[in-house]
TORSE-650249 format. One record per atom (N, C-alpha, C, O, CB): x, y, z; residue in three letters. Coordinates in pm, whole numbers, padded with zeros to 5 digits, always signed. Glycine has a CB too. Layout:
XYZALA/...
//
This chain:
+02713+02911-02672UNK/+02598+02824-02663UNK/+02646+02685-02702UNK/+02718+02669-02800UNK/+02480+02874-02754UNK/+02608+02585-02628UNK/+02650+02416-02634UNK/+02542+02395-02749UNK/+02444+02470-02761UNK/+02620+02300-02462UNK/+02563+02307-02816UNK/+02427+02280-02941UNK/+02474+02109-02939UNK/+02592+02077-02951UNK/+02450+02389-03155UNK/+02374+02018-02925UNK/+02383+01900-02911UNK/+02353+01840-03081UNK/+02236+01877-03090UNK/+02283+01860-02786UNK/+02381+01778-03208UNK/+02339+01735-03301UNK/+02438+01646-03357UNK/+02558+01672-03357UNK/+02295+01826-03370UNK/+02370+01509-03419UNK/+02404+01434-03431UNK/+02504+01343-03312UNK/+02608+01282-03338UNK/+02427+01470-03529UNK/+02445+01356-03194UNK/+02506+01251-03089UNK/+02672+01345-03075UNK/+02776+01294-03034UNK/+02516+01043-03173UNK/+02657+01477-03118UNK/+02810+01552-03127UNK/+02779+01664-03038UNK/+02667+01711-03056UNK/+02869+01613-03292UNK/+02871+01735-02917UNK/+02802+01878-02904UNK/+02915+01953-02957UNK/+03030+01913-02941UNK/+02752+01932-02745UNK/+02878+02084-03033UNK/+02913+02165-03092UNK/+02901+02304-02989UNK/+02819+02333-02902UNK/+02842+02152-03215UNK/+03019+02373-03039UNK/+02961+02543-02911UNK/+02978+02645-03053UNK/+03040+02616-03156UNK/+03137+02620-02709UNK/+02935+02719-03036UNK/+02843+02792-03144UNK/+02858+02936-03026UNK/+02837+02945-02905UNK/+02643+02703-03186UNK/+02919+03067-03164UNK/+02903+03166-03098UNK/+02781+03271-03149UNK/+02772+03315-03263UNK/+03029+03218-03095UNK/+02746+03282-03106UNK/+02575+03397-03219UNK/+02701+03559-03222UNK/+02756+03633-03140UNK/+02305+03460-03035UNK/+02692+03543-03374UNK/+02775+03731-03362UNK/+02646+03817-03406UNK/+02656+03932-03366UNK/+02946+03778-03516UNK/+02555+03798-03461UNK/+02439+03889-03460UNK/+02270+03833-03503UNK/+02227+03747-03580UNK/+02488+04002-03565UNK/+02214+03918-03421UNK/+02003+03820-03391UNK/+02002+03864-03503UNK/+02058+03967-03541UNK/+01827+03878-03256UNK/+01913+03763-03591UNK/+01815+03784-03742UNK/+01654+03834-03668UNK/+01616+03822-03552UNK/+01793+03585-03859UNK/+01618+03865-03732UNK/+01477+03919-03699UNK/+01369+03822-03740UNK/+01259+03797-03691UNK/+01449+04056-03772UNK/+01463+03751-03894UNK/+01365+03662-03947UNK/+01461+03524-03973UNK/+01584+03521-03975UNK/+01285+03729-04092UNK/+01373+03420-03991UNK/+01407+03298-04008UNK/+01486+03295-04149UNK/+01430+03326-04254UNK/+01283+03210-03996UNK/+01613+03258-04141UNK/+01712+03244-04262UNK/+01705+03098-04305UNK/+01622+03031-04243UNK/+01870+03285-04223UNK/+01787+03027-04414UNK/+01805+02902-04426UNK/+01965+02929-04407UNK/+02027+03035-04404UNK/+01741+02830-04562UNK/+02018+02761-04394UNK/+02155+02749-04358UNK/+02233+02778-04376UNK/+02323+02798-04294UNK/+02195+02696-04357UNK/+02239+02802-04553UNK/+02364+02891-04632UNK/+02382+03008-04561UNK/+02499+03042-04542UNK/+02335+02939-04790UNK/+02270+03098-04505UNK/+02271+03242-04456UNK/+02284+03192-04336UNK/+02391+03244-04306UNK/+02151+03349-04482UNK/+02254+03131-04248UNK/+02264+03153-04143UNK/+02445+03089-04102UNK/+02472+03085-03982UNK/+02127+03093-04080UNK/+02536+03053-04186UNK/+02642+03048-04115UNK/+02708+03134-04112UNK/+02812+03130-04046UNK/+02702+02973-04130UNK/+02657+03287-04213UNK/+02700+03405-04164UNK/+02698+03490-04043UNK/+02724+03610-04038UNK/+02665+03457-04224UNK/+02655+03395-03924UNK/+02551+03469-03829UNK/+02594+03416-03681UNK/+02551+03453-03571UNK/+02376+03427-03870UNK/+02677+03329-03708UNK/+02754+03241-03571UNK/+02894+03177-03630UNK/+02944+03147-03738UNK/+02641+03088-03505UNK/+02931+03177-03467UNK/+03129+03120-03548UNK/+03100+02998-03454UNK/+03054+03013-03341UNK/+03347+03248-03495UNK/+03130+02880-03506UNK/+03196+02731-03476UNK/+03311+02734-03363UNK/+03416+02789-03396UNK/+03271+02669-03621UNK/+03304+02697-03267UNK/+03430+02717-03172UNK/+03430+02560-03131UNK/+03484+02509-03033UNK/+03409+02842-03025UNK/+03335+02483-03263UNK/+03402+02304-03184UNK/+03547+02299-03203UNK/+03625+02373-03263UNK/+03340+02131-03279UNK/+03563+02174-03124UNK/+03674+02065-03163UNK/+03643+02049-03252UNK/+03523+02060-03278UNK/+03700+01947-03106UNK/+03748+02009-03359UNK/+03727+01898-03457UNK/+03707+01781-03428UNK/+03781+01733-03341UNK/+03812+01883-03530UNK/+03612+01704-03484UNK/+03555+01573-03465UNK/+03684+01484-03475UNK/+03795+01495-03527UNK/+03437+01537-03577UNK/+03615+01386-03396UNK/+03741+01279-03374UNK/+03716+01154-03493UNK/+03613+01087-03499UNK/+03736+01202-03191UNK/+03836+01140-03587UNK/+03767+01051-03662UNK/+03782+00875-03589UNK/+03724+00777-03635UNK/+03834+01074-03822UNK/+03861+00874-03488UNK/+03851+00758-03434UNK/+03723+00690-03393UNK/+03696+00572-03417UNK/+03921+00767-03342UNK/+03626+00800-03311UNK/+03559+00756-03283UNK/+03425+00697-03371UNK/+03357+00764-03448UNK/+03562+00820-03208UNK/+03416+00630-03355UNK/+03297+00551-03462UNK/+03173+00588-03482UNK/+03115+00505-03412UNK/+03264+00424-03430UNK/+03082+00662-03535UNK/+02966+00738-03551UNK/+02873+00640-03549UNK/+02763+00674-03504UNK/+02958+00823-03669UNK/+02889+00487-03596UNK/+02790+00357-03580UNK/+02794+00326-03478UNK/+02729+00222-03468UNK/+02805+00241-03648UNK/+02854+00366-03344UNK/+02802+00298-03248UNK/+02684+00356-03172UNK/+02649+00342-03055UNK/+02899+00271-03170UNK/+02634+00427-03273UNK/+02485+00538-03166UNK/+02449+00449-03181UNK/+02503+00358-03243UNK/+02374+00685-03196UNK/+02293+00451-03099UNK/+02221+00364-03076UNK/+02182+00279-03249UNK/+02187+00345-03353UNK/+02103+00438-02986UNK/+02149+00144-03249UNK/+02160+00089-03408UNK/+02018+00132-03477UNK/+01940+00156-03385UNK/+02179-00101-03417UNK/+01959+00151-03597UNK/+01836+00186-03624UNK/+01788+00014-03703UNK/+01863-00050-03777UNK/+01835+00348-03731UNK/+01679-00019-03668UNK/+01638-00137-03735UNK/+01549-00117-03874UNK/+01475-00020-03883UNK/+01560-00216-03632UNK/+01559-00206-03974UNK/+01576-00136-04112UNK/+01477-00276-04133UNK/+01491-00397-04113UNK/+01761-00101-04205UNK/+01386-00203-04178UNK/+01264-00285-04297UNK/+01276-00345-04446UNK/+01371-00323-04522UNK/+01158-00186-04332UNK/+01191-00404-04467UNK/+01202-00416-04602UNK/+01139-00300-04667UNK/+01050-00235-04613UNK/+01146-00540-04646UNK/+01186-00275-04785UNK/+01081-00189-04887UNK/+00951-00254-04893UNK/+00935-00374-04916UNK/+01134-00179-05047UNK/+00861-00172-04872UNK/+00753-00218-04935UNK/+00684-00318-04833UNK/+00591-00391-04868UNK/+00793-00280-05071UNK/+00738-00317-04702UNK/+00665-00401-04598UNK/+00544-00368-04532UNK/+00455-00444-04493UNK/+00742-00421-04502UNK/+00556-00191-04521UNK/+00445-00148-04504UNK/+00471-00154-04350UNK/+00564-00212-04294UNK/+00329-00222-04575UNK/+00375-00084-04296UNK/+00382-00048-04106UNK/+00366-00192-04069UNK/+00300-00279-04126UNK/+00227+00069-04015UNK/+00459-00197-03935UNK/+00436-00336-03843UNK/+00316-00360-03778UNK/+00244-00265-03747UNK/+00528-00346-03733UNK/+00283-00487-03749UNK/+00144-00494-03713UNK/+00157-00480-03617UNK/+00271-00452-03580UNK/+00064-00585-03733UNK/+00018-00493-03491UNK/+00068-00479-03376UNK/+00185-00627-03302UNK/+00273-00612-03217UNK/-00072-00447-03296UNK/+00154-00723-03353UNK/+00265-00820-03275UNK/+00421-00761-03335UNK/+00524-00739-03270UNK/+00236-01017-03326UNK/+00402-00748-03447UNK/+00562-00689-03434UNK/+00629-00532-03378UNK/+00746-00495-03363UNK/+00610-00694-03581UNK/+00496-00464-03356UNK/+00598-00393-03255UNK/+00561-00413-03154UNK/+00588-00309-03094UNK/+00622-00261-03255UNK/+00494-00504-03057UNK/+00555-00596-02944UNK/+00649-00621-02943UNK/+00707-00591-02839UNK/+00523-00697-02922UNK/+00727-00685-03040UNK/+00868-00777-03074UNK/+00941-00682-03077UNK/+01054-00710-03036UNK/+00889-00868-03209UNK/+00923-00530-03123UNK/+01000-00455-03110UNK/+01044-00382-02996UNK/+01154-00350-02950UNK/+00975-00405-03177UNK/+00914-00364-02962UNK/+00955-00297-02746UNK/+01024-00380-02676UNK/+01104-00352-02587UNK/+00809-00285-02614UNK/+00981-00534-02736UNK/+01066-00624-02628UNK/+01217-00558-02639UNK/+01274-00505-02544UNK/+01069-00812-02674UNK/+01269-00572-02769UNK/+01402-00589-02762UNK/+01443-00428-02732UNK/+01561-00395-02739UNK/+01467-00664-02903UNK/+01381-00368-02711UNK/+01418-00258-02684UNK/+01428-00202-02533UNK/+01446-00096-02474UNK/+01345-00195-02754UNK/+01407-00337-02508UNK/+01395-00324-02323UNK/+01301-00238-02273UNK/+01329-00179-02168UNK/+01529-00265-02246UNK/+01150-00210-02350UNK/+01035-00136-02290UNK/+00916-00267-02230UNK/+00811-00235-02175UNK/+00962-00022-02427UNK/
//
């Protein structure tokens, strides 16, 4: 199975179905990793950039996320 996360795809083998929902520690008993190892060349900041607020600014009004679709090419 291809598994897409963090802008990475990973292939993932399932060696046996849970019946019930595990958390992560348990569930890496439950599939084998068959990625590549990540490339450290490649730069993980060039995903798309996230735009960062002030603390405490509180939600944008509506003109600023106008200003924001603009630049977002919507």
């Amino acid at each position: 199975m291809k598994v897409k996360t963090r802008g990475e795809f990973r292939e993932l083998e399932v060696s046996q179905i849970l019946e019930k929902r595990v958390g992560p520690a348990l569930a890496r008993d439950y599939y084998i990793d068959h990625s590549p190892l990540p490339n450290k060349d490649k730069a993980t900041t060039s995903l798309t950039p996230v735009a960062k607020r002030e603390p405490g600014a509180g939600r944008p009004t509506k003109r600023d996320r106008r200003r924001i679709d603009k630049l977002r090419g919507g």
